[in-house]
N, C-alpha and C positions, 0 to 999 in steps of 0.2 A: 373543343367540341361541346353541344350541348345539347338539348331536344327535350321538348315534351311531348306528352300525349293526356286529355282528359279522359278517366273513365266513366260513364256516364250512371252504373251502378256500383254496388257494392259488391265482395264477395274476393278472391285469391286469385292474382293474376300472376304467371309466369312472364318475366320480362328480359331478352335476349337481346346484347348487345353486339353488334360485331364492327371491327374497325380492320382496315387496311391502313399500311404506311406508305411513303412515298415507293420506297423499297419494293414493295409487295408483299412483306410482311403482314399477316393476318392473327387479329385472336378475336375471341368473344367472351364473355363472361355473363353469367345468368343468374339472375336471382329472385326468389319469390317476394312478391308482397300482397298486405292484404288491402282492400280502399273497404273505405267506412262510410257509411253513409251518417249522418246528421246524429242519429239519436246513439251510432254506433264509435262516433267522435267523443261525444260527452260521456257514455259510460269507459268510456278505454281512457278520457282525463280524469272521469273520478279515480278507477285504481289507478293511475296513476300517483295522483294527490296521496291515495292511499298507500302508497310505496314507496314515499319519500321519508318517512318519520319523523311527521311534523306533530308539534305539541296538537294534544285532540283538541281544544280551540279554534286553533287554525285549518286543524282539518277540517274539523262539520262547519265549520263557519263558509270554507269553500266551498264543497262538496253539498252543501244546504243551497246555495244557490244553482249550482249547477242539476239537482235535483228536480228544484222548482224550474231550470228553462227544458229539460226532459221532459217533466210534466203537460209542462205548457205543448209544447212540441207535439205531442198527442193527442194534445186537443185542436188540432188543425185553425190556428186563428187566423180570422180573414187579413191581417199584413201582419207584419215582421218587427215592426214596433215593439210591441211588448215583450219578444223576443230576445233583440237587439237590448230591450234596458237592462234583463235578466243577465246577457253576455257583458254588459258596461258595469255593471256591480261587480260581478267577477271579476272584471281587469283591475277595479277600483281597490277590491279587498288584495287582490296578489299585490298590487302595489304598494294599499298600508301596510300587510303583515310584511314587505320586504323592507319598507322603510322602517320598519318596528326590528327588525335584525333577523326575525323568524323563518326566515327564505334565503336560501343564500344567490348571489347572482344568478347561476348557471340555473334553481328551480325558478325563479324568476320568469327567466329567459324563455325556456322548458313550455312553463305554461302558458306565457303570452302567447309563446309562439304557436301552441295547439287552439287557442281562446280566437286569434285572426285565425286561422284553418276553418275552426265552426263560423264562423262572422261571414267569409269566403264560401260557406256550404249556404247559410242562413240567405243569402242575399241571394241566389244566384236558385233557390226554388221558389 
């Protein structure tokens, strides 16, 4: 079983599933979450970054970039370019500080995988 749904704003959505079995067996289960929009993706990875205890290097060296593409994000720029390079630094610094030992796989992973989420928000306004 699968399924998506886009939300097209921000803000705390209730999400209720319910399945039948062949049987007729029925359950549901529900759970909150919250969707973030663009500038609310980047500050939920900086605490992030900030919640990992990473040597302070590694953090503000992150979290400096990710500053500058909020930044930028504010100033409404006419394409996604300068953007997109700000989000490619980022990939590029998680990558050397993992290659340097400072990141263990799983924060790694953690942050790619929020870094395409913003990439995925970035493109698609």
């Amino acid at each position: 079983m699968s399924g998506t749904h886009e939300y097209l704003s921000a803000g705390t959505r209730t999400i209720t599933v319910w399945v039948e079995d062949d049987d007729g067996g029925r359950a549901s289960a529900t759970v909150q979450m919250t969707v973030l929009d663009t500038s609310g993706a980047i500050d939920d990875l900086i605490g992030r970054i900030g919640s990992m205890d990473l040597r302070q290097g590694v953090e503000s060296s992150l979290t400096a970039k990710l500053v500058a593409l909020a930044n930028l994000l504010g100033q409404n720029v006419p394409n996604d370019t300068p953007l997109l390079a700000l989000l490619d630094a980022f990939v590029k610094g998680v990558d050397n500080w993992y290659s340097k030992g400072h990141l263990t796989l799983a924060q790694h992973d953690d942050l790619l995988h929020r870094a395409d989420l913003i990439r995925l928000d970035v493109l698609q306004t």
